[in-house]
N, C-alpha and C positions, 0 to 999 in steps of 0.2 A: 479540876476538870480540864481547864485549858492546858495546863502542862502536861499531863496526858496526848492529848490532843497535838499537842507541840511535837512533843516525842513521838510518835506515832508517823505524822507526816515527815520528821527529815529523818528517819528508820527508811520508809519507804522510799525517798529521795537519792539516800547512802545505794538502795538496792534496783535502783533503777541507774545507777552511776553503773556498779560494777557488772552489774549485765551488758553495759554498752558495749558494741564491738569495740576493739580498740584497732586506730589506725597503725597498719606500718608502712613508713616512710619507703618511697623506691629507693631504691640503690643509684646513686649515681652515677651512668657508665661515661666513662675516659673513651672519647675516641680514637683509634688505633692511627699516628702515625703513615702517610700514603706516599710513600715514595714518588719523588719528582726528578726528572732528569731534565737537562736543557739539552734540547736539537743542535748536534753537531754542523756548521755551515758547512754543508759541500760546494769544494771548491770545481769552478768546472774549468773543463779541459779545453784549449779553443781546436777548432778542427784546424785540419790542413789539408789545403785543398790544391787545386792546380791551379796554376796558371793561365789564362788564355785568350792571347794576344793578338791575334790574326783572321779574320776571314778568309776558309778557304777560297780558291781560284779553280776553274777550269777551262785552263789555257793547253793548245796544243803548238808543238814545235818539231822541226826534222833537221834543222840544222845548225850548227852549236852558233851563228851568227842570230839567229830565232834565240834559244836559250838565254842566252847573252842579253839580250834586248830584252828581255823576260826578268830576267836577274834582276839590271838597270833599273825595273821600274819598282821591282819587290825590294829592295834595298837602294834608294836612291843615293841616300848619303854616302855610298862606296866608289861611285862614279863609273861604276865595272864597265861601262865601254870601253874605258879607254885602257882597261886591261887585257892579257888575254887568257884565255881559259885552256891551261895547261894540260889539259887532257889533250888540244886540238893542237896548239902553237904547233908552227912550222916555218924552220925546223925548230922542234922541241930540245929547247936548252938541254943540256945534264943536269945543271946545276936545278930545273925546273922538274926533270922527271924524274929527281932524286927525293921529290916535295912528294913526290904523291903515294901515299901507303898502301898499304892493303886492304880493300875493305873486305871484312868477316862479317858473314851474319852466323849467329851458333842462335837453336833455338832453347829456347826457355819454358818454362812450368808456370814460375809464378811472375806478374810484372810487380816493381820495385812498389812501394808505397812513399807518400811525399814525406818530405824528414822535417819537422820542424826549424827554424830559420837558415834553410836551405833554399835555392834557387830549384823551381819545379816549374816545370811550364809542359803545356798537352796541347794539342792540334788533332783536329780532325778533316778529313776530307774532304771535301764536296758531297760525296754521296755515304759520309759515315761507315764508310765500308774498311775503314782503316783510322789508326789513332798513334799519334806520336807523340813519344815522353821523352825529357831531358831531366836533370837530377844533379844533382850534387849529392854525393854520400860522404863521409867524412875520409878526407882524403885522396877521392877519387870524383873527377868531372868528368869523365874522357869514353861517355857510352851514352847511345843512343838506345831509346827502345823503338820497338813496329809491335802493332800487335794487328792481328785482320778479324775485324769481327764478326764477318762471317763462317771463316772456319777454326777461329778462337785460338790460331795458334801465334803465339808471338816471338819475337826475336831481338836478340842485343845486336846490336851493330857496333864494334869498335872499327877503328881508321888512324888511333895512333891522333897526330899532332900537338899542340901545345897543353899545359895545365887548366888554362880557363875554359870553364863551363860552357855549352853549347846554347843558344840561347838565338828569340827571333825565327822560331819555328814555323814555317808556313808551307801548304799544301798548293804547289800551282795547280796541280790537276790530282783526279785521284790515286795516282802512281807513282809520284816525284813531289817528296819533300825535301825542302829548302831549308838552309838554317845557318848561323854566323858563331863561330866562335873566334871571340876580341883578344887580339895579342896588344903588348905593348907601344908598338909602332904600326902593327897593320894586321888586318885583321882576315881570316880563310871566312870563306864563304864555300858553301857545297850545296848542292845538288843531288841529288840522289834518289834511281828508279829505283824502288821498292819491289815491285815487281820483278825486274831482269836482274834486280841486287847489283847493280853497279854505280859508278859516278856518272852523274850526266854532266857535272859541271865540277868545278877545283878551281878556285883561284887564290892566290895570296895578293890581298889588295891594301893599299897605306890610305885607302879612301880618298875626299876630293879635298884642296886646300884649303878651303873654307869650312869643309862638315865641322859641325860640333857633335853628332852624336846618330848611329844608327839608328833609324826608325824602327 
């Protein structure tokens, strides 16, 4: 009777086994590889800017002994009294009226842009109504710009004289800029109405004995 009974119970045990669901295992998923890049360093570019050296002046003058004395104080280290301003001398050497070029304005479209390790310098006038640039381009120093910013038009100025760059740019009033280009032994200083387009001033000057360097 108990064996019966035995068998009977693990019968039913066997059939409560295979009725049981049977688990299946998830699948285990592989994650896909995600592409990584590393941020390229942008290098940056430094600007280039202008130069700008000088506080305008609005100074008035009528007679090249006034100019002169104007000159004198915007460039001290030249000693320009004690020169003379070869537009005036009298009588005007040959050898002095031979110095003085022609000044050309041609006008222009676009003004030049500053060159990296280049000599660039900008001036403005007392009343901003006028801006002047100097430049070095590769090979060439030997031009002035004007530009008027009120009627936007601007202009190169050549005049000829030495290789070295224009430099020491200053507005004594807002019609006549001033400016120094340094020779080997002495160095042009000019003048110039922007307005009437002419020289107001020309000198070729060796400076004062003692200068060490134009202001």
């Amino acid at each position: 009777m108990k064996t019966k009974w035995f068998f009977a119970v693990l019968v039913g045990i066997m059939i409560l086994v295979a009725c049981a669901p049977k688990s299946i295992p998830a699948p285990t998923q592989t994650a896909a590889p995600v592409p990584t890049s590393t941020p390229i360093p942008q290098t940056s570019i430094p600007t280039v800017e202008w130069l700008q050296v000088a506080t305008p002046l609005d100074l008035s003058y009528n007679t090249s002994d006034e100019i002169i004395s104007i000159m004198d104080q915007v460039y001290p280290g030249n000693c320009i009294k004690e020169r003379e301003n070869l537009l005036t001398a009298n009588p005007t050497p040959i050898e002095s009226a031979a110095q003085i070029p022609t000044l050309t304005f041609t006008e222009i479209t676009t003004l030049p842009e500053p060159k990296p390790n280049y000599y660039n310098e900008r001036a403005d006038n007392i009343d901003n109504s006028r801006t002047a640039l100097v430049e070095c381009q590769p090979g060439d120093c030997s031009k002035i710009y004007i530009t008027n910013n009120t009627t936007r038009r601007s202009y190169e100025i050549t005049m000829g004289g030495w290789s070295g760059p224009y430099s020491y740019l200053h507005w004594i009033n807002k019609d006549t800029v001033t400016f120094v280009q340094e020779g080997h032994f002495m160095s042009l200083v000019v003048a110039i109405n922007v307005d009437k387009q002419q020289f107001e001033y020309y000198g070729n000057i060796p400076g004062c004995p003692d200068a060490t360097a134009t202001p």
